[in-house]
C-alpha positions as CSV (number, residue, x, y, z in Angstrom):
1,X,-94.6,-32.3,98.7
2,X,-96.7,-31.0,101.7
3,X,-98.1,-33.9,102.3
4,X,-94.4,-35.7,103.5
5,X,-94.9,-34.4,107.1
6,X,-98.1,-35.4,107.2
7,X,-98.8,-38.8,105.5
8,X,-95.8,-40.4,107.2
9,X,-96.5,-44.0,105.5
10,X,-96.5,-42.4,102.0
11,X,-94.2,-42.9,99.4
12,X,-93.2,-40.9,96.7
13,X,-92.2,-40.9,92.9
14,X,-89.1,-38.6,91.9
15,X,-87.8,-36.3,89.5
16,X,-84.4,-35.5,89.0
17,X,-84.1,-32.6,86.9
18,X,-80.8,-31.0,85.6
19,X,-79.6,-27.2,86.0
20,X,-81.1,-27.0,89.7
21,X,-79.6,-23.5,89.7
22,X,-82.6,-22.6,87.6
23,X,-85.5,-24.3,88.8
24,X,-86.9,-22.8,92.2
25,X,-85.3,-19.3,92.7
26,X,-85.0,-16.6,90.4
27,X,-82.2,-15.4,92.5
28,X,-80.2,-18.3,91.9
29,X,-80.8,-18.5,88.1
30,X,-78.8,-17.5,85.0
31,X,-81.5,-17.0,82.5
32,X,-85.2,-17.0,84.5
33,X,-86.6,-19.7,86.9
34,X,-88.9,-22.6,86.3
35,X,-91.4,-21.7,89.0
36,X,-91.5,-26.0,89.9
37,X,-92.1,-25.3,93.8
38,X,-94.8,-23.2,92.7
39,X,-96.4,-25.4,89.9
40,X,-96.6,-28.5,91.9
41,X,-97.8,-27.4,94.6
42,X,-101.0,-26.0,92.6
43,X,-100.6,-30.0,90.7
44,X,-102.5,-33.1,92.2
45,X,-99.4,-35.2,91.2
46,X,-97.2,-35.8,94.8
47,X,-93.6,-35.5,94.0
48,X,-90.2,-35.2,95.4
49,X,-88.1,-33.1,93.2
50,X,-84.2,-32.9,93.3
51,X,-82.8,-30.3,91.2
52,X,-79.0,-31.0,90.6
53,X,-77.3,-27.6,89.9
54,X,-74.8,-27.3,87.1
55,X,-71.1,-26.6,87.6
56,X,-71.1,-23.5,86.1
57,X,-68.1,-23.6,83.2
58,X,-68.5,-27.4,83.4
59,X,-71.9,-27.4,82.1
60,X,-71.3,-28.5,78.5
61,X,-68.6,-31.2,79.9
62,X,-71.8,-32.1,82.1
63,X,-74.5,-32.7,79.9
64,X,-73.3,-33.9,76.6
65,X,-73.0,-37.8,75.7
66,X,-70.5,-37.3,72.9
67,X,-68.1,-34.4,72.7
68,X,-68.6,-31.2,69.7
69,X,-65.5,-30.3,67.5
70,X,-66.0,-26.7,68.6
71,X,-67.4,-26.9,71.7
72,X,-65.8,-30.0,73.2
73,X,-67.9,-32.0,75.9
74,X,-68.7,-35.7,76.3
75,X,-68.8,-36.6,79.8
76,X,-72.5,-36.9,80.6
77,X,-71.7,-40.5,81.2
78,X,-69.4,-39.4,84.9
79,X,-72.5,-37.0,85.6
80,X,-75.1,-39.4,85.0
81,X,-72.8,-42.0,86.7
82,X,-73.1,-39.1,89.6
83,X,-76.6,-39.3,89.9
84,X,-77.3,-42.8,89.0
85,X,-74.9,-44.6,91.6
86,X,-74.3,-41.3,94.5
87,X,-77.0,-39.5,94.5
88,X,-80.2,-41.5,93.8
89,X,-78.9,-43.3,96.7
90,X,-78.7,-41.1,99.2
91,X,-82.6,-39.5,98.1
92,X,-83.8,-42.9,98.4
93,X,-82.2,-44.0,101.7
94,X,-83.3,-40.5,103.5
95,X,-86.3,-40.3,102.0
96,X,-89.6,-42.1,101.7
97,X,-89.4,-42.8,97.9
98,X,-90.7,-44.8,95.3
99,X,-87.2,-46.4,93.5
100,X,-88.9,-48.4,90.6
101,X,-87.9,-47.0,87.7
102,X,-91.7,-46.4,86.7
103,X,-91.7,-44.2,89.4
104,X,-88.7,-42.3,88.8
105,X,-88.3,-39.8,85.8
106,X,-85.5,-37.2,85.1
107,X,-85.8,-34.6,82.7
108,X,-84.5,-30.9,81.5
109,X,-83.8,-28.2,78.7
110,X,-81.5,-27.6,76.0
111,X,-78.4,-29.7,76.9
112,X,-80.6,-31.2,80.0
113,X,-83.1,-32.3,77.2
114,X,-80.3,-34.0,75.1
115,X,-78.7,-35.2,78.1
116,X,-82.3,-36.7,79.7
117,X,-82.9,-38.1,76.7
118,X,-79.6,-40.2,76.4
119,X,-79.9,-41.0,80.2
120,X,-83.4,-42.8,78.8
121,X,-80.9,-44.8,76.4
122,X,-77.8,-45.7,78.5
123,X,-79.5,-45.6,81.9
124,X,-83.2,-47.3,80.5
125,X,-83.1,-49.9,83.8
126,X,-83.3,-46.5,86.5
127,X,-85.2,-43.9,84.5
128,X,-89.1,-45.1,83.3
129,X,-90.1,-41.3,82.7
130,X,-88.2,-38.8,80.4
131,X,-89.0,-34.9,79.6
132,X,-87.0,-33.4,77.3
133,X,-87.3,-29.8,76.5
134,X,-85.9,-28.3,73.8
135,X,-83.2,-30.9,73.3
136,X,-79.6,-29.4,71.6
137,X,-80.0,-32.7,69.2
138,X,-77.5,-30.4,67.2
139,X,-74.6,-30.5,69.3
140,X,-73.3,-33.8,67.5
141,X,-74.7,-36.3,65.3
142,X,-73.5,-39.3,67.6
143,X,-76.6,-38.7,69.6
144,X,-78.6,-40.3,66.3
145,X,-76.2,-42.8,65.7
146,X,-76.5,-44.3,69.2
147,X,-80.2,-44.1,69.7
148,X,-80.4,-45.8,66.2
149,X,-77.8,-49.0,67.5
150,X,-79.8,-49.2,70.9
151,X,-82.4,-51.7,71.8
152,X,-84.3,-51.6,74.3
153,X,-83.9,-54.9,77.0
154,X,-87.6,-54.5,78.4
155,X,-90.8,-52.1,78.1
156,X,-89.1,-48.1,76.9
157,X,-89.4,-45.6,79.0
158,X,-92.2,-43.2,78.2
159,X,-90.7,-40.0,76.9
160,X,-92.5,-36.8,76.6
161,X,-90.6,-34.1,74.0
162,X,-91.5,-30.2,73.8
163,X,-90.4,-28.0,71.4
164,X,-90.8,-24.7,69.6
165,X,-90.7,-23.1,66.6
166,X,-89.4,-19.8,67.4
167,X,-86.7,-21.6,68.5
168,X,-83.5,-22.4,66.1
169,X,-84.6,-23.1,62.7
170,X,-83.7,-27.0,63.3
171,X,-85.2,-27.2,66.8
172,X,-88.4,-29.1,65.6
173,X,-87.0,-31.1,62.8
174,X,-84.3,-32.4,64.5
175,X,-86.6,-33.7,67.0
176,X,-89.1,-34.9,64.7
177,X,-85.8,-36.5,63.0
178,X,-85.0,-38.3,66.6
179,X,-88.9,-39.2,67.0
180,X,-89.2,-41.1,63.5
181,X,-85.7,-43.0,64.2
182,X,-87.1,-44.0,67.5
183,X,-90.7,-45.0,66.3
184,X,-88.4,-47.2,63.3
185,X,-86.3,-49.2,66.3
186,X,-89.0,-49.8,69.4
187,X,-92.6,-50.8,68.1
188,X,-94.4,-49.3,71.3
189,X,-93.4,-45.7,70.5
190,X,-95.0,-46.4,66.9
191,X,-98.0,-48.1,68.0
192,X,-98.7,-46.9,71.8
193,X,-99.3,-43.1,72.2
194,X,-98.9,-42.9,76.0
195,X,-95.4,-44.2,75.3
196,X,-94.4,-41.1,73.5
197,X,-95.4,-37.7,73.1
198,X,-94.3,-34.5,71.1
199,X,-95.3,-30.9,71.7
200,X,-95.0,-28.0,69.3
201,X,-96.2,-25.0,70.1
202,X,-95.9,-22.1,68.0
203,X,-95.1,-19.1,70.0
204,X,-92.3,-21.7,71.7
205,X,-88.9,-19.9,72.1
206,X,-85.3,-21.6,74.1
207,X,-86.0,-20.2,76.9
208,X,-86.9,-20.5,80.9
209,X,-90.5,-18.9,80.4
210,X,-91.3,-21.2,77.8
211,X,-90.3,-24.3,79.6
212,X,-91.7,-23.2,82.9
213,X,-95.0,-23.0,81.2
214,X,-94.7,-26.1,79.8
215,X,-93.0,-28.4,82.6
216,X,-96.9,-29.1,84.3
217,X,-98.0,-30.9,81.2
218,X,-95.1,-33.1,81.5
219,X,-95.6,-33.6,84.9
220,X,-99.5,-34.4,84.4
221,X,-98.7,-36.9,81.0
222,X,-95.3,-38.6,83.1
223,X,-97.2,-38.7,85.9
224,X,-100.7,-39.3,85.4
225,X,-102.2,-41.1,88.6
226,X,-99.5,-39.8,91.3
């Protein structure tokens, strides 16, 4: 943020956000760029934001917890192990960070959405603050199955979902699908609405404009007093 250089007692929260390759530069990107340098800087929220690029061909591998008959996949537990035991590390020793996990969020789109959301799951003691755009919840049913067996040890993190429905024909019930398991398992998503949110909006389709649009509601709901 721009105030780093200058408020040199400051800390900050973080968000680590998947497929960095699309999130600053539009010359870098597959498919469009997020625009986040932009949008936060116009945001009151002060945040340092790593983007951690895909590998390319290793993408799916990457970012999916269980693996797809067709697709294969399944490794997101060596990618999150990546950024929960290398990386996150190193950005806290370098920088001036907040490292509680209330102060640390990790979020993304499509297969980043599916994968932040499992990170919220596996990893629940490092990440307090979850978005998860657009989430490939159809890649494998095992994704159901283990948010239905988990339990959380202390306080869930607060996870903020956006979707839309001119995106694939099961994008919004298979979140609502995920929403209502988790509402059944962990009473504080049922009964405390700053603990979970969903977004729907109409004209919403699975892609980089959409989410770019959306991504500074998620930072001002995860983040509200930063």
């Amino acid at each position: 943020p721009r105030s780093y250089s200058i408020e040199s007692n400051r800390r900050y929260p973080v968000v680590y956000a998947h497929d960095g390759q699309n999130l600053f530069d539009t010359s870098t990107s597959f498919s469009g760029e997020w625009g986040i340098d932009e949008s936060l800087d116009a945001l009151s929220q002060q945040l340092i934001f790593v983007g951690i690029d895909n590998g390319g061909s290793a993408r799916i591998n990457e970012l999916t917890p269980f693996p797809n008959s067709n697709y294969g996949g399944g490794q997101a537990d060596k990618y999150l192990d990546f950024i929960v035991k290398n990386l996150r590390p190193y950005i806290n020793t370098h920088f001036r960070t907040k490292p509680e996990r209330e102060n640390t969020a990790i979020l993304g789109s499509s297969l980043g959405g599916l994968c932040s959301l499992y990170a919220a799951l596996r990893h629940e003691d490092i990440f307090g603050l979850i978005g998860i755009f657009s989430p490939s919840l159809w890649f494998t049913n095992d994704i159901y199955t283990y948010a239905q067996n988990h339990r959380f040890q202390n306080s869930p993190p607060r996870l903020y979902f956006v979707g839309g429905q001119l995106e694939s024909s099961s994008m919004i019930s298979d979140m609502q699908r995920m929403i209502n398991l988790l509402k059944t398992t962990t009473k504080e998503y049922n009964q405390d609405k700053n603990q979970l949110a969903m977004i729907i909006a109409s004209d919403g389709q699975h892609q980089e404009w959409f989410w770019k649009r959306e991504f500074p509601n998620s930072i001002k709901w995860l983040f509200p007093s930063s």
